[in-house]
C-alpha positions in Angstrom: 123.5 -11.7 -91.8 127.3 -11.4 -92.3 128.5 -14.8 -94.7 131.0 -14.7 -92.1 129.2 -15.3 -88.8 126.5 -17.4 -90.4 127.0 -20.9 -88.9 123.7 -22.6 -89.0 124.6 -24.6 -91.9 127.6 -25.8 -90.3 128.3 -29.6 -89.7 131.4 -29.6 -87.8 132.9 -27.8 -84.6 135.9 -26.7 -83.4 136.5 -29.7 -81.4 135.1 -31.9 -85.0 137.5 -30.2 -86.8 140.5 -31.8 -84.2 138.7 -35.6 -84.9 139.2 -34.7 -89.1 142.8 -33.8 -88.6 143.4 -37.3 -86.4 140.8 -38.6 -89.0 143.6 -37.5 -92.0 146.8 -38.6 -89.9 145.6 -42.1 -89.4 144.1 -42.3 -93.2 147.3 -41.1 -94.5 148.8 -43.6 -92.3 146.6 -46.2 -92.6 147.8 -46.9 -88.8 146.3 -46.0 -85.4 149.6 -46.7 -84.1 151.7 -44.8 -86.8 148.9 -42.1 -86.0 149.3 -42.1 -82.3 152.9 -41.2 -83.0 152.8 -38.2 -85.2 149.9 -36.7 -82.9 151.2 -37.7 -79.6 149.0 -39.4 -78.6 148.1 -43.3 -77.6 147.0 -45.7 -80.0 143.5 -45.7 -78.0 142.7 -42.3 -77.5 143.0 -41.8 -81.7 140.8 -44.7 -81.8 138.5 -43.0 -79.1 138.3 -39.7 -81.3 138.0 -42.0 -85.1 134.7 -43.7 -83.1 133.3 -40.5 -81.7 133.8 -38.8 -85.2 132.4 -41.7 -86.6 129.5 -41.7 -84.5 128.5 -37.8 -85.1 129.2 -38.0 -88.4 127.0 -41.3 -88.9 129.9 -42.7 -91.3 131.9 -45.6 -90.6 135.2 -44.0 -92.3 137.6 -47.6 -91.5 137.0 -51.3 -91.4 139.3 -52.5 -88.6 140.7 -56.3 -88.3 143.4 -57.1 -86.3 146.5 -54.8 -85.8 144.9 -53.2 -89.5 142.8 -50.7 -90.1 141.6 -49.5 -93.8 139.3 -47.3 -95.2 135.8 -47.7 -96.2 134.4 -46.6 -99.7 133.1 -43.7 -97.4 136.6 -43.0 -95.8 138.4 -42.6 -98.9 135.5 -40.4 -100.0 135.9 -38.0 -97.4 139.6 -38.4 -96.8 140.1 -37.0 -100.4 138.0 -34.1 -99.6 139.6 -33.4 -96.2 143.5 -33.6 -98.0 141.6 -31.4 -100.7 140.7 -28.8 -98.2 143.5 -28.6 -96.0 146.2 -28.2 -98.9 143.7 -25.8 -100.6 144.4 -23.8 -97.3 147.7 -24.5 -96.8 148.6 -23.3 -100.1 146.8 -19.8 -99.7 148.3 -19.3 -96.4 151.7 -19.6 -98.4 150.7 -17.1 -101.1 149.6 -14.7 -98.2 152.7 -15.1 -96.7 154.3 -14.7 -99.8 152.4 -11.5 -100.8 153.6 -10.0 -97.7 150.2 -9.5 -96.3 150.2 -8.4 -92.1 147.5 -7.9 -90.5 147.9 -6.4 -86.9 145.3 -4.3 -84.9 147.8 -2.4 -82.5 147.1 1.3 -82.2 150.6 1.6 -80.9 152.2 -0.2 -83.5 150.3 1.1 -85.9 150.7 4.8 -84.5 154.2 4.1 -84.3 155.2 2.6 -88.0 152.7 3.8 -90.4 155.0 6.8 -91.1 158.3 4.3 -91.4 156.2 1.9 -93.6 154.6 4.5 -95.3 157.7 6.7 -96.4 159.8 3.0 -97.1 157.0 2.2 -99.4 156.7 5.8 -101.1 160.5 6.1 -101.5 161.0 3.2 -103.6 162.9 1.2 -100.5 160.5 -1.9 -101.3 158.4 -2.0 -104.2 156.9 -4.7 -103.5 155.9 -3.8 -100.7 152.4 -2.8 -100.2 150.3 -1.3 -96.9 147.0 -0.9 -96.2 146.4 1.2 -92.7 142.4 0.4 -92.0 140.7 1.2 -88.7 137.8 -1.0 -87.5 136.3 -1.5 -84.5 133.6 -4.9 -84.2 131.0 -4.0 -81.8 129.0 -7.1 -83.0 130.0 -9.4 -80.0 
């Protein structure tokens, strides 16, 4: 099987991934409220999605008193890998951004530019510009 479409080992889902990224708002905040205002939403519906995520994930991730909320041992422990992740991916969508990497399936376009990009990139316009023309179809759906 494919690494790629392999998802049986997979704890989280689409809609998990949305809890983590409330999850990290409110740690970095330690704040529902402060939270609730960077996500727009309400203070109760990020506490809504910290339960649920709480609940699927079996951890309790904050200790909440009143009008205060703060991380468990737990929390911290996968807030740090969350922030870890997420500017581990930020960063290499800036380098591919940076290396001037597009990726676009468009017969037309492609029909249309591979000689422009081509010749620009064989007559010294851009040397640092680099093109790959690949034709792939996925029949796998």
């Amino acid at each position: 099987m494919e690494p790629l479409r392999d998802t049986r080992n997979r704890l989280l889902n689409g809609w998990q991934l949305s809890k983590l990224y409330t999850f990290e708002v409110a740690a970095r905040h330690q704040s529902f409220a402060l939270a609730a205002d960077e996500l727009s939403l309400s203070p109760s519906a990020v506490s809504h999605r910290i339960n649920q995520l709480e609940a699927e994930l079996g951890i309790q991730l904050f200790v909440r008193s009143h009008r205060k909320v703060e991380l468990t041992h737990e929390g911290k422990r996968v807030f740090w890998a969350l922030k870890s992740s997420l500017d581990t991916l930020n960063q290499e969508i800036l380098d591919i951004k940076k290396s001037g990497t597009v990726r676009h399936a468009d017969r037309v376009f492609t029909s249309l530019y591979r000689p422009v990009l081509a010749g620009a990139c064989a007559g010294g316009l851009y040397p640092s510009l680099s093109v790959n023309f690949s034709h792939y179809a996925d029949r796998q759906r």
